[in-house]
LUMDRENVO-7075 format. One record per residue (C-alpha): residue number from 1; residue in one letter; x, y, z. Coordinates in Angstrom, 3 decimals, always signed. Layout:
# residues N
atom k:NUM; r:A; X:X; Y:Y; Z:Z;
...
***
This chain:
# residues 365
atom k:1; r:X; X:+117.289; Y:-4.786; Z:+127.295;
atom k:2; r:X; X:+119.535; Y:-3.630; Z:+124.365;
atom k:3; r:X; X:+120.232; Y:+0.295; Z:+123.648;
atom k:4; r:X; X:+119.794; Y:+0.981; Z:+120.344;
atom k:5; r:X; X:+122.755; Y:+2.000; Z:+117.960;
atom k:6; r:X; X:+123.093; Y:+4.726; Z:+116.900;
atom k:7; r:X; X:+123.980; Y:+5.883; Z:+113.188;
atom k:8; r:X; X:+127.964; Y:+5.642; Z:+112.953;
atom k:9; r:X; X:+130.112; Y:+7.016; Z:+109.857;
atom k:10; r:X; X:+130.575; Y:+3.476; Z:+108.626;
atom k:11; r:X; X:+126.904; Y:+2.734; Z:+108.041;
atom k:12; r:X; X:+127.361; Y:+5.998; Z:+106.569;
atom k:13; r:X; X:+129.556; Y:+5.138; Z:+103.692;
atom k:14; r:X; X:+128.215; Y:+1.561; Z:+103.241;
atom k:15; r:X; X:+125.270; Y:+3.427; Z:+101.981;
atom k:16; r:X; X:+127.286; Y:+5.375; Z:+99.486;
atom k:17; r:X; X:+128.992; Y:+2.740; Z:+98.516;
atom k:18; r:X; X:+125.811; Y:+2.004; Z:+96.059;
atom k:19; r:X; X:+127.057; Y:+5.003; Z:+94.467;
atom k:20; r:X; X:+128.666; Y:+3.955; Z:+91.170;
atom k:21; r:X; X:+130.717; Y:+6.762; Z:+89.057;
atom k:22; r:X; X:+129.941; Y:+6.105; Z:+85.828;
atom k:23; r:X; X:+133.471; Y:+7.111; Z:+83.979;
atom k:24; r:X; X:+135.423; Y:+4.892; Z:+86.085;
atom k:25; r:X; X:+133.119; Y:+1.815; Z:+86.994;
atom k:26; r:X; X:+134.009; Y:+2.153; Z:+90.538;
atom k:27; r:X; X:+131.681; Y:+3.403; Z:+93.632;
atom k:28; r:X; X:+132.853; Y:+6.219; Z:+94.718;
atom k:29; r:X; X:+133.459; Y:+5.313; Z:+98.808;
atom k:30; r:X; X:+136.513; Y:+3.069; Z:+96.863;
atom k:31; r:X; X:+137.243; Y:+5.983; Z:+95.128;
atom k:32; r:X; X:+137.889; Y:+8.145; Z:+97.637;
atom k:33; r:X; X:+135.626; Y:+10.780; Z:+96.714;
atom k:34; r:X; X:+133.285; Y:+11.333; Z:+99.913;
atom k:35; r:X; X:+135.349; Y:+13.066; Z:+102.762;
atom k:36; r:X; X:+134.201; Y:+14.857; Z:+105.866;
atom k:37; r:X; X:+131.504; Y:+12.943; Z:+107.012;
atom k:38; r:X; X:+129.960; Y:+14.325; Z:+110.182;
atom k:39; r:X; X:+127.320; Y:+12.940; Z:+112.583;
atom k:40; r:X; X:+125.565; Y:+14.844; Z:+115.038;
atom k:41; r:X; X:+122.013; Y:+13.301; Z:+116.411;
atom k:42; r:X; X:+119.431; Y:+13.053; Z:+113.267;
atom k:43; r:X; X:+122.014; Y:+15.157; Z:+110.767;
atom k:44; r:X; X:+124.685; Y:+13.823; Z:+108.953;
atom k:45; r:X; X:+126.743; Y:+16.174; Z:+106.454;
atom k:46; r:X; X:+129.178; Y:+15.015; Z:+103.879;
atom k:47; r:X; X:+131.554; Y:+16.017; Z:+100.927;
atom k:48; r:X; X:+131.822; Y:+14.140; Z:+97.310;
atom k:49; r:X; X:+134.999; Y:+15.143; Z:+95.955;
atom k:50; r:X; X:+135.321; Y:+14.523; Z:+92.287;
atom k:51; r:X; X:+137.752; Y:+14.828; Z:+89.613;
atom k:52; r:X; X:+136.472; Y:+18.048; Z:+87.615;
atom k:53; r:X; X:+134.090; Y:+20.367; Z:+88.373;
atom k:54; r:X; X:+132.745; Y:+19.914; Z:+85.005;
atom k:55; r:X; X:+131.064; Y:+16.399; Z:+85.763;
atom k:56; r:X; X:+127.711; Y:+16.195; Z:+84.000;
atom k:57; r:X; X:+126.192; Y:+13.922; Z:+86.381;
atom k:58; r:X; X:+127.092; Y:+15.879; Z:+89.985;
atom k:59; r:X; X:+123.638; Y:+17.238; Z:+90.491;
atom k:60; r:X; X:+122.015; Y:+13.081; Z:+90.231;
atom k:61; r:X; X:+125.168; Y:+12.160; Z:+92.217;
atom k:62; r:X; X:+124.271; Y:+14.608; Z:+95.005;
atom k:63; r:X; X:+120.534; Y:+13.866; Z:+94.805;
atom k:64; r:X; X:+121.352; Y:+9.551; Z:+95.356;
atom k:65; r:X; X:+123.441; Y:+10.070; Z:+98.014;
atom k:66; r:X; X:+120.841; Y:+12.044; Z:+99.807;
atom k:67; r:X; X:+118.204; Y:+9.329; Z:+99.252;
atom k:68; r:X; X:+120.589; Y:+6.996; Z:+100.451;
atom k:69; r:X; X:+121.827; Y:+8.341; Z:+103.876;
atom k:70; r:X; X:+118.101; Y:+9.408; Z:+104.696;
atom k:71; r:X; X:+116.824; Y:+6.258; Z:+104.202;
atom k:72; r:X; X:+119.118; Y:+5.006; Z:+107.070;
atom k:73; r:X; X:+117.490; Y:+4.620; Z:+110.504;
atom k:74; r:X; X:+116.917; Y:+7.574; Z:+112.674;
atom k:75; r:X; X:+118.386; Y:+9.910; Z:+110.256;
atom k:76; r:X; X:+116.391; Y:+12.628; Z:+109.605;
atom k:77; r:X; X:+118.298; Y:+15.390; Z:+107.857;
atom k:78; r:X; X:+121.183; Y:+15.345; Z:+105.510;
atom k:79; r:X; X:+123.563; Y:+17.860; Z:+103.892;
atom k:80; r:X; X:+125.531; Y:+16.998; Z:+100.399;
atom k:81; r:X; X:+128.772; Y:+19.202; Z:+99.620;
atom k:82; r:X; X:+129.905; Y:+18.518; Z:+95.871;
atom k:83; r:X; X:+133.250; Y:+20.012; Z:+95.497;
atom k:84; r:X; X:+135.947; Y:+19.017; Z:+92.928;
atom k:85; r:X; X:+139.971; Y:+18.326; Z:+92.737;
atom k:86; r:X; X:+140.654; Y:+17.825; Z:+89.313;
atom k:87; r:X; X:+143.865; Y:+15.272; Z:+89.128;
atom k:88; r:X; X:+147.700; Y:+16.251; Z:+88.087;
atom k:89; r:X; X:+148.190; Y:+13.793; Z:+85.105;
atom k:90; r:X; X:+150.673; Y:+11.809; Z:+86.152;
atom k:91; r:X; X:+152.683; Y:+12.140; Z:+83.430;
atom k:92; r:X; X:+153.315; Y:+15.950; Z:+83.469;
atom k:93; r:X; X:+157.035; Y:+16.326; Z:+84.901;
atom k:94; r:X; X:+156.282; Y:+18.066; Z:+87.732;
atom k:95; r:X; X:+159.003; Y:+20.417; Z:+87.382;
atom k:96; r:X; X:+158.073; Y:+21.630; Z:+84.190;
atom k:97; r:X; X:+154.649; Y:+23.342; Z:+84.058;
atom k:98; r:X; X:+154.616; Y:+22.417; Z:+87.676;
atom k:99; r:X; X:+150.946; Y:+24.250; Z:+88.266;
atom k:100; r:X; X:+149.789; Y:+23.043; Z:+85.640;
atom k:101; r:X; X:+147.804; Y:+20.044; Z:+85.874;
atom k:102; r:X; X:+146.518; Y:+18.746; Z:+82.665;
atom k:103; r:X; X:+147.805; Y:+19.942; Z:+79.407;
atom k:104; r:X; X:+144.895; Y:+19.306; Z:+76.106;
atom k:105; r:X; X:+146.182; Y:+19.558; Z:+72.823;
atom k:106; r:X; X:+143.581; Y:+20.415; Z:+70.112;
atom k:107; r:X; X:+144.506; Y:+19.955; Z:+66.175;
atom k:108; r:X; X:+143.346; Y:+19.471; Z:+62.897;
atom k:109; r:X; X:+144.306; Y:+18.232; Z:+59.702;
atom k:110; r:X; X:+143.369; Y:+21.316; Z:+57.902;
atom k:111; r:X; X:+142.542; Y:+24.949; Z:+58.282;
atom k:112; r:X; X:+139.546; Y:+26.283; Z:+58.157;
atom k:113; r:X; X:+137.479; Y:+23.202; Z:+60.095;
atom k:114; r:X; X:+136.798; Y:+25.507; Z:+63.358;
atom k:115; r:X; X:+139.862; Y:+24.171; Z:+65.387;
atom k:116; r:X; X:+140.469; Y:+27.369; Z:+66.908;
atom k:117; r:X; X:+136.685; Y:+28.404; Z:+67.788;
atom k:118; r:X; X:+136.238; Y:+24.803; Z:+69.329;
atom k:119; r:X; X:+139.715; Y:+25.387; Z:+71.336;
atom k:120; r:X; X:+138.391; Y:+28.873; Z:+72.695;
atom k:121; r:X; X:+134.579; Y:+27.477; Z:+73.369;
atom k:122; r:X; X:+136.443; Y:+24.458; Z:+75.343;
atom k:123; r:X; X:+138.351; Y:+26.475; Z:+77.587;
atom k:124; r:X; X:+135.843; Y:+28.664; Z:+78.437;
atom k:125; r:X; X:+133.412; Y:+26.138; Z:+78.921;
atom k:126; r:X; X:+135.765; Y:+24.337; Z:+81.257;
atom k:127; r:X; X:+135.906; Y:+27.449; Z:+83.328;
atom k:128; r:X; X:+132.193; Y:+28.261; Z:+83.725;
atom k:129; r:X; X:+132.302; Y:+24.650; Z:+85.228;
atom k:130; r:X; X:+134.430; Y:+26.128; Z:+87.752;
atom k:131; r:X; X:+137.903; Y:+24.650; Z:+86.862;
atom k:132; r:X; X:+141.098; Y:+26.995; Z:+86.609;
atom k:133; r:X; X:+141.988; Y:+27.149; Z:+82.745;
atom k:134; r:X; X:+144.505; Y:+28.421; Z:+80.385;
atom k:135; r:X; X:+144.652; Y:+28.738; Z:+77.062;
atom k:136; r:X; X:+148.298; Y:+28.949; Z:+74.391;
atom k:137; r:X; X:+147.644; Y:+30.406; Z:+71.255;
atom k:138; r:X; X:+149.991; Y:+27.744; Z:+69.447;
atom k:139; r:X; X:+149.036; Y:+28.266; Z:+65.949;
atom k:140; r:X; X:+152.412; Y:+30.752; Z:+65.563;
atom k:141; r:X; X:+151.673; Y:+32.398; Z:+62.058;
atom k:142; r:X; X:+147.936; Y:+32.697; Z:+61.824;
atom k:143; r:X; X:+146.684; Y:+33.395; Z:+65.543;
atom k:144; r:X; X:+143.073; Y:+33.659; Z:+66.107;
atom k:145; r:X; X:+142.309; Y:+33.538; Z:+69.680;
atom k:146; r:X; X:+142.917; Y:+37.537; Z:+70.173;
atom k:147; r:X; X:+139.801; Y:+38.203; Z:+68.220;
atom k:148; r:X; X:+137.790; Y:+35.389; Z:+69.588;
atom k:149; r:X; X:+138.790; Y:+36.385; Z:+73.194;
atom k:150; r:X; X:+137.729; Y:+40.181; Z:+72.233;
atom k:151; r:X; X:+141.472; Y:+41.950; Z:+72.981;
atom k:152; r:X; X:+144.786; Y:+43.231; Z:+70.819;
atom k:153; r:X; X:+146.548; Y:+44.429; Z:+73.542;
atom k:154; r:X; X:+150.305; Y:+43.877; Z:+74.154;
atom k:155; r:X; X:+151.685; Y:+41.581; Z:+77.268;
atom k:156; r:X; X:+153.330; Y:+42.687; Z:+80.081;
atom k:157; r:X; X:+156.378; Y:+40.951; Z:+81.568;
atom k:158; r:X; X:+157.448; Y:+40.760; Z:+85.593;
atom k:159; r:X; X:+160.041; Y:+39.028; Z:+86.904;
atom k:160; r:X; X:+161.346; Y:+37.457; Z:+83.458;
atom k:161; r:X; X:+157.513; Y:+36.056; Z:+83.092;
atom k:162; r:X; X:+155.056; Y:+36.981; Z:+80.774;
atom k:163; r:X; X:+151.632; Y:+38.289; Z:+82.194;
atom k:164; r:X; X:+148.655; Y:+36.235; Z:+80.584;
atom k:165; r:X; X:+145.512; Y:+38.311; Z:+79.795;
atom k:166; r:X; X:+142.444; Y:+36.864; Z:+81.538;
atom k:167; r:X; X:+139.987; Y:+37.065; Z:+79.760;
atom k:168; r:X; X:+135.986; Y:+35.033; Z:+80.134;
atom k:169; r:X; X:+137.646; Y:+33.581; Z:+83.388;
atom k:170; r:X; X:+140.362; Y:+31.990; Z:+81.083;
atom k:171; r:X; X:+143.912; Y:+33.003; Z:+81.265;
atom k:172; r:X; X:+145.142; Y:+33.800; Z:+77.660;
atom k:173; r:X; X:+148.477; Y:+33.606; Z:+75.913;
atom k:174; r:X; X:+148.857; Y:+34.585; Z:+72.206;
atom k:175; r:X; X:+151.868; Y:+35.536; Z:+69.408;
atom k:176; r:X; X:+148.593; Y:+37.739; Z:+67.814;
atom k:177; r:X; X:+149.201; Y:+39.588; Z:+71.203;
atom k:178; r:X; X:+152.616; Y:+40.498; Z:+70.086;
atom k:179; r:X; X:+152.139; Y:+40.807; Z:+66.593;
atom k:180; r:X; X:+148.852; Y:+42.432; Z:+66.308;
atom k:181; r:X; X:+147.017; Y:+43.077; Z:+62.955;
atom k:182; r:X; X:+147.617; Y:+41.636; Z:+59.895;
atom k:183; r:X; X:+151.602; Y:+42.318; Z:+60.952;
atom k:184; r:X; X:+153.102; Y:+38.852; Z:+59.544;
atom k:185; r:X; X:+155.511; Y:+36.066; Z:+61.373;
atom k:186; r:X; X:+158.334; Y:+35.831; Z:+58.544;
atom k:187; r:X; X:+160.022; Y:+33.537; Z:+60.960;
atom k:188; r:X; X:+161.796; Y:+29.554; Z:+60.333;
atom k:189; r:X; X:+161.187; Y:+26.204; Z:+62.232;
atom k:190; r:X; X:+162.879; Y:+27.328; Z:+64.573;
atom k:191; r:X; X:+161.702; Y:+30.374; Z:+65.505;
atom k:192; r:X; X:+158.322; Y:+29.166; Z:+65.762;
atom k:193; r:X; X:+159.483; Y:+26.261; Z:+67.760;
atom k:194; r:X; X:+161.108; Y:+28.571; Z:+70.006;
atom k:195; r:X; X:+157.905; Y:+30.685; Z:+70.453;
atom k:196; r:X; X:+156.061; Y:+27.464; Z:+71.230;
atom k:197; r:X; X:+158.572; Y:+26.793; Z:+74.374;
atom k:198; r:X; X:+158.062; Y:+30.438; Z:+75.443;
atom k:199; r:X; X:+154.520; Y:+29.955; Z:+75.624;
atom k:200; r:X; X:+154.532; Y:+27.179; Z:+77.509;
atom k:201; r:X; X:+157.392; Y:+27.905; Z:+79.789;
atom k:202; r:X; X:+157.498; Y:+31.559; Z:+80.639;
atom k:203; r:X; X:+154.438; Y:+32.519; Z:+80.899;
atom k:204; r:X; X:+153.267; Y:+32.997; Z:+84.770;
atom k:205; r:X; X:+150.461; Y:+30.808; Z:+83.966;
atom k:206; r:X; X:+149.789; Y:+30.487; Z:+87.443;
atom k:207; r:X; X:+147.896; Y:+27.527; Z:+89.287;
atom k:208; r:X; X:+145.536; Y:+25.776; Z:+85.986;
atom k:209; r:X; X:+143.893; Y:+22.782; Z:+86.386;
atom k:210; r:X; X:+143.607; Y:+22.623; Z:+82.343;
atom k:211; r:X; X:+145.876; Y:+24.016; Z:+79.798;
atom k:212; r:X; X:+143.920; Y:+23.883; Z:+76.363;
atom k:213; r:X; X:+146.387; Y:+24.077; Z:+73.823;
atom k:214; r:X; X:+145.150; Y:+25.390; Z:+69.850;
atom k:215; r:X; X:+147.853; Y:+23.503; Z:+68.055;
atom k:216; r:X; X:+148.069; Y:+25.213; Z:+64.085;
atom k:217; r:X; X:+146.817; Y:+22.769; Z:+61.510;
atom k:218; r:X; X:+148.854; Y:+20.055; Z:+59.958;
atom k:219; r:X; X:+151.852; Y:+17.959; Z:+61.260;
atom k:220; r:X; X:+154.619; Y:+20.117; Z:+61.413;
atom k:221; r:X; X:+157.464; Y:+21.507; Z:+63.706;
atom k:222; r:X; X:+155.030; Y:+23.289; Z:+66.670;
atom k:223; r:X; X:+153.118; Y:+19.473; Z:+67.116;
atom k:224; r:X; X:+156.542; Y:+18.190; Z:+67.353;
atom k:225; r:X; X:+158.131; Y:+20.115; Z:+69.814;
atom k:226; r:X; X:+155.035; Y:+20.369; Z:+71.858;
atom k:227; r:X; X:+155.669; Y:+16.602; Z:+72.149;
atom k:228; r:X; X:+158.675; Y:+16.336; Z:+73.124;
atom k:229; r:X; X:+158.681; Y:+19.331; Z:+75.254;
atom k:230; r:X; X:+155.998; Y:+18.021; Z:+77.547;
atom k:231; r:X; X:+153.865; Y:+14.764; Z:+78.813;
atom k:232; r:X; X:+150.175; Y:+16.001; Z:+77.705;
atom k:233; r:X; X:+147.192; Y:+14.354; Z:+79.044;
atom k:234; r:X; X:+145.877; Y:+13.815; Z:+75.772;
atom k:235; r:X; X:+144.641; Y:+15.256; Z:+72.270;
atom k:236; r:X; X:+141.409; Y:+16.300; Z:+70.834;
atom k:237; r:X; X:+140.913; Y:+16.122; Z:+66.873;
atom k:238; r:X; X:+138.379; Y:+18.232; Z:+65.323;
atom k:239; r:X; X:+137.193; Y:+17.731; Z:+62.059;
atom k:240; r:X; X:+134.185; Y:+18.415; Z:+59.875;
atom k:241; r:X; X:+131.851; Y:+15.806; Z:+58.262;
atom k:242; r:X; X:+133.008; Y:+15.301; Z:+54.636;
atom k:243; r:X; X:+135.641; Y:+12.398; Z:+53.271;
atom k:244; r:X; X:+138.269; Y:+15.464; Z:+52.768;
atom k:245; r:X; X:+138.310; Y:+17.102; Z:+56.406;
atom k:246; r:X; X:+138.210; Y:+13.903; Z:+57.725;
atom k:247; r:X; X:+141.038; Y:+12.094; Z:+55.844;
atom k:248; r:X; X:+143.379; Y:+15.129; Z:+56.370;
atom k:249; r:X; X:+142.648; Y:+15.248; Z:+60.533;
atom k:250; r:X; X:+143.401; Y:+11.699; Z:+60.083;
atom k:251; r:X; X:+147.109; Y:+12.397; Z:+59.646;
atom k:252; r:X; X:+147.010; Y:+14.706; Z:+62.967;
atom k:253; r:X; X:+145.501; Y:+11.794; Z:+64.532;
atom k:254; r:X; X:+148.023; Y:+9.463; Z:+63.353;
atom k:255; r:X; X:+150.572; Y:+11.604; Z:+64.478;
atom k:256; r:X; X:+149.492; Y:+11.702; Z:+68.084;
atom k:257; r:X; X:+149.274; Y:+8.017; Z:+67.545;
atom k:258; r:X; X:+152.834; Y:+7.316; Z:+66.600;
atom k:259; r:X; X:+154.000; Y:+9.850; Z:+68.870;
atom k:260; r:X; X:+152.741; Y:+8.098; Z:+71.722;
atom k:261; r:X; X:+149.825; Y:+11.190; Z:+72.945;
atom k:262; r:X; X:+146.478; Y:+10.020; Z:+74.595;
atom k:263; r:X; X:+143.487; Y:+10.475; Z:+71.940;
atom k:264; r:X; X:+141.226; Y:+12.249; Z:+74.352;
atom k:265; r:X; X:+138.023; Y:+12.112; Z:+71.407;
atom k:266; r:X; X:+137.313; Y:+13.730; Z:+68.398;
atom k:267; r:X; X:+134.777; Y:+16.761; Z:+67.752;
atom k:268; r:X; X:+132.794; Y:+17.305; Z:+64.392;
atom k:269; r:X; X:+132.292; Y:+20.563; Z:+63.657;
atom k:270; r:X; X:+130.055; Y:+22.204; Z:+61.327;
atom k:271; r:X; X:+127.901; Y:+18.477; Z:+61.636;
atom k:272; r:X; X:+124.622; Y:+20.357; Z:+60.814;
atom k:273; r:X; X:+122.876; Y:+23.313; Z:+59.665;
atom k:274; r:X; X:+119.118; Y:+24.305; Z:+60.830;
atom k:275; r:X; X:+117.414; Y:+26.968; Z:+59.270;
atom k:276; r:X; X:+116.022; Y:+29.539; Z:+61.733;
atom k:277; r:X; X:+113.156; Y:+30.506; Z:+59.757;
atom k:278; r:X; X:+111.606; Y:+27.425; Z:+58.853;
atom k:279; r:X; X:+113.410; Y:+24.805; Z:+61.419;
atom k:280; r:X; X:+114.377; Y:+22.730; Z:+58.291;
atom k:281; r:X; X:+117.860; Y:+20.790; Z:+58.985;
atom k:282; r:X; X:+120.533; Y:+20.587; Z:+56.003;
atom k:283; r:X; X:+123.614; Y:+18.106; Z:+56.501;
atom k:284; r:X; X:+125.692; Y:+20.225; Z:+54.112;
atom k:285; r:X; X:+128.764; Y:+18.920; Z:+54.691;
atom k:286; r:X; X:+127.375; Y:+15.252; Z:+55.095;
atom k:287; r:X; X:+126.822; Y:+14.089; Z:+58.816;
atom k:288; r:X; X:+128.240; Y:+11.419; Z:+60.988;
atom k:289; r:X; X:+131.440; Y:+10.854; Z:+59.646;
atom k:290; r:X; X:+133.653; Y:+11.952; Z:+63.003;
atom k:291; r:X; X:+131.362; Y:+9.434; Z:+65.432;
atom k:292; r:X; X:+131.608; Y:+6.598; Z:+62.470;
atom k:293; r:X; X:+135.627; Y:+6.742; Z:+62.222;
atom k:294; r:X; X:+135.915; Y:+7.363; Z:+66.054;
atom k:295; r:X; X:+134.518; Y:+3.925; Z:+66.528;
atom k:296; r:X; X:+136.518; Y:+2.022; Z:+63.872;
atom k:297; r:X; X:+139.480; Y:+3.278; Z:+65.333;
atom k:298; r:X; X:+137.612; Y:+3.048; Z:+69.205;
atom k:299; r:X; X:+138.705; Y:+6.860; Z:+69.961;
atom k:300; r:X; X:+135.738; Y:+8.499; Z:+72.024;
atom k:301; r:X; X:+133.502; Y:+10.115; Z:+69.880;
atom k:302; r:X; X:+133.368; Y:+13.545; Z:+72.440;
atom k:303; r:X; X:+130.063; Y:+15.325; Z:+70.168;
atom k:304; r:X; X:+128.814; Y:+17.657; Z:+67.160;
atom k:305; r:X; X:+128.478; Y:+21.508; Z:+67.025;
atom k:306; r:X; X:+126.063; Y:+22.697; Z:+64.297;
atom k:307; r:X; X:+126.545; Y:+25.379; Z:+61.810;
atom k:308; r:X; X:+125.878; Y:+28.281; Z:+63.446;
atom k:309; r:X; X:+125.639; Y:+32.051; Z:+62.269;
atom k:310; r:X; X:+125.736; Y:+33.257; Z:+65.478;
atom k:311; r:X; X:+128.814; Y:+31.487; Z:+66.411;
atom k:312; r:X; X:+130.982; Y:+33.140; Z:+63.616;
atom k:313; r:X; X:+129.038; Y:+36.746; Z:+64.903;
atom k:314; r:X; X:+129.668; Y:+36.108; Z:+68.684;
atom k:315; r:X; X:+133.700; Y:+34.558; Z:+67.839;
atom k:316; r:X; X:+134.150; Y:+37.936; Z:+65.574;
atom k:317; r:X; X:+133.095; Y:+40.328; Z:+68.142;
atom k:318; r:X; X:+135.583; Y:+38.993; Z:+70.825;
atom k:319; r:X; X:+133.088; Y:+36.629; Z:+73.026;
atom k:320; r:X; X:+132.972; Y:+33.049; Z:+72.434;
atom k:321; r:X; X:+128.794; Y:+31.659; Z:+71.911;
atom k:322; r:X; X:+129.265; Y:+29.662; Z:+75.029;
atom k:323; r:X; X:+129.718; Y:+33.279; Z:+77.500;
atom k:324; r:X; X:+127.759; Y:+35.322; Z:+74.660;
atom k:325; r:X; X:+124.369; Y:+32.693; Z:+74.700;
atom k:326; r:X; X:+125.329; Y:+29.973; Z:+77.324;
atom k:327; r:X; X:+121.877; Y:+28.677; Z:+77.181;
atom k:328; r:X; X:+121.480; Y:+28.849; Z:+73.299;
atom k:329; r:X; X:+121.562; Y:+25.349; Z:+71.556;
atom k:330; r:X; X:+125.317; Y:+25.516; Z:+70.159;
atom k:331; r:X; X:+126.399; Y:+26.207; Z:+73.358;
atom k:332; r:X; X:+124.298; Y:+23.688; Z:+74.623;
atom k:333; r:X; X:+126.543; Y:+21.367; Z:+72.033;
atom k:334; r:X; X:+129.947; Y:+22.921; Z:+73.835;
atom k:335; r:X; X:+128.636; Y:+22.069; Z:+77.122;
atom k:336; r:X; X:+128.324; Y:+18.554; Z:+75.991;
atom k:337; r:X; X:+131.566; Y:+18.340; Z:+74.869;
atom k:338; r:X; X:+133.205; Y:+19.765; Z:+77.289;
atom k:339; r:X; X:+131.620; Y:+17.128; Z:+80.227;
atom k:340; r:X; X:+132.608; Y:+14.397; Z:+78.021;
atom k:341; r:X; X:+135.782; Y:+15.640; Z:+77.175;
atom k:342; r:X; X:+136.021; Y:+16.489; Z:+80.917;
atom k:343; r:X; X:+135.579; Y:+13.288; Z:+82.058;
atom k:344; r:X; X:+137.592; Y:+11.318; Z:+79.463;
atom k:345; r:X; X:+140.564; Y:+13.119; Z:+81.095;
atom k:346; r:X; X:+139.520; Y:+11.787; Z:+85.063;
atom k:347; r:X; X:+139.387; Y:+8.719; Z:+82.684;
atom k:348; r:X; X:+142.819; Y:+9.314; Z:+81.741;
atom k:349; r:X; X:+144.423; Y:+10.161; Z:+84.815;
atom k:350; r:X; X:+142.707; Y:+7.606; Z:+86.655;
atom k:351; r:X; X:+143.893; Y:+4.615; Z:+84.210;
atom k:352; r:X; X:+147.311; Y:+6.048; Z:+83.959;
atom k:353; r:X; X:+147.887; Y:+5.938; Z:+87.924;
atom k:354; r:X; X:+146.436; Y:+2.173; Z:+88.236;
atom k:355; r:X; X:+148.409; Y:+0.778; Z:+85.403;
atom k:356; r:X; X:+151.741; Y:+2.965; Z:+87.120;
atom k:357; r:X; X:+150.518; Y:+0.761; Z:+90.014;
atom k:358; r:X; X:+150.532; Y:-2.226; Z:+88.408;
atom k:359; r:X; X:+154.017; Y:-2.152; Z:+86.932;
atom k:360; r:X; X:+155.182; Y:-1.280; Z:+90.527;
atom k:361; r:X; X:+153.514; Y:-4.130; Z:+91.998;
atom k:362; r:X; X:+154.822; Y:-6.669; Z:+88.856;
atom k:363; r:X; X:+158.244; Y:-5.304; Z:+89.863;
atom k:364; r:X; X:+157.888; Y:-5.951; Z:+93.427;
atom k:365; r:X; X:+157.391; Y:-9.133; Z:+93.429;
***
């Protein structure tokens, strides 16, 4: 007479195996993401580990794999842990920055597109989700973030590093917190280059699993030196609907392009208007323009924020929409972009490492 089996931690993970992560077409037992698995009777606990905390699928991720270990024999209870470990971009000299594990550029062509309320609205989305962020104030001579972020005050230093304000869980770093007011930067190239490389290199920035970076419009010296002064994960391009935003943020693209930077998506801002008294919706700037150039040039189109009053009110009176009305519908539309935009850079890190692997192996043999 044969003793039945019982449930071991292989039968375990051949179930999960079914389990498919749908950003990098892999299941996620292959992946390494499901750690911990414990057995004890009828109960079987487990941990899916995944690349940021801001995955928009974890909740139907968690929900399948509890479906699937139940409906193994003679288990009768099971417990799903989702945790995350977002990934160090290979790239990212790891003596430069070296707590820093992704670094996100965001530009436009031109002022005056929403670059800076976008940049804000991303990071603090991306800590909500539960990721450690930071955010650098590049845009040297017209700084924004202070206001958006709802402080003036002055930085501290200790021990030769600057002090970062925290502010809407995001760790903040600013010239406007130097140089408050309407006080103006009469400074050269050089000097704003300069300030760039003191932003990103002596400020105690502290352990950041994203470092969103509001680049100042155009292609000049700050895009530059950022460049060459670190190995970013990638870029975001925002941009409004009409032929004129779009042609200009074309040239910020291009740059990226030429300069070798990871196009991470582009965002159009400003895609739609709907009136809040009648419900009627107005494409005043034209529509559609970001996602139809994103695929003729097959850069991920990340999503479209509507023109919004109340993001303007909430960005003037120091809170960014997504803290001030996280379930409102605009930030509703940052949420979206921040899981794609979230998950294009697991995308990113994940491709990177393989096709490192690959030119190892090639060389090898």
């Amino acid at each position: 007479m044969f003793r039945k089996r019982g449930i071991t931690e292989q039968d375990v993970l051949q179930a999960l195996s079914r389990i498919q992560d749908p950003d990098l077409h892999r299941d996620i037992v292959s992946l390494g993401f499901v750690r911990n698995v414990k057995i004890q009777d009828a109960a079987v606990s487990l941990e899916i580990n995944l690349t940021t905390p801001a995955c928009p699928v974890k909740d139907q991720m968690r929900d399948q794999a509890r479906q699937l270990v139940l409906a193994l024999p003679g288990v009768k209870e099971v417990q799903v842990t989702m945790t995350a470990e977002v990934r160090r971009h290979p790239g990212l000299d790891k003596a430069a920055l070296a707590n820093v594990r992704n670094i996100i550029a965001v530009g436009s062509g031109k002022g005056g597109v929403g670059k800076s309320t976008v940049a804000v609205n991303i990071a603090c989305g991306l800590a909500q989700a539960g990721a450690r962020v930071g955010l650098l104030d590049a845009d040297i001579y017209g700084p924004s973030i202070p206001i958006m972020v709802g402080t003036s005050e002055g930085l501290t230093v200790k021990n030769d590093l600057i002090i970062p304000h925290e502010l809407h869980g995001v760790r903040c770093m600013s010239m406007g917190f130097l140089a408050p007011g309407d006080k103006p930067l009469i400074w050269r190239g050089p000097m704003a280059t300069k300030a760039l490389q003191e932003g990103l290199f002596r400020v105690d920035w502290g352990p950041l699993d994203y470092l969103v970076v509001d680049l100042p419009p155009g292609t000049g010296d700050v895009h530059i030196t950022l460049v060459q002064s670190v190995s970013m994960t990638g870029a975001v391009i925002v941009t409004t609907p009409q032929d004129v935003g779009l042609m200009i943020s074309m040239k910020t693209l291009r740059l990226f392009q030429q300069t070798k930077v990871h196009l991470l998506g582009i965002i159009e801002n400003m895609s739609y208007y709907v009136c809040p008294h009648c419900g009627v919706r107005e494409e005043i700037f034209g529509h559609g323009g970001a996602r139809r150039r994103s695929e003729e040039l097959e850069v991920p189109f990340l999503g479209e924020i509507p023109l919004d009053r109340q993001i303007r009110q909430h960005a003037d009176a120091g809170t960014p929409i997504i803290v001030a009305d996280p379930e409102g519908t605009s930030a509703r539309a940052y949420r979206a972009i921040v899981e794609q935009l979230a998950a294009q850079v697991s995308i990113r890190n994940y491709t990177y490492t393989s096709a490192a692997s690959l030119q190892i192996t090639d060389v090898a043999r």
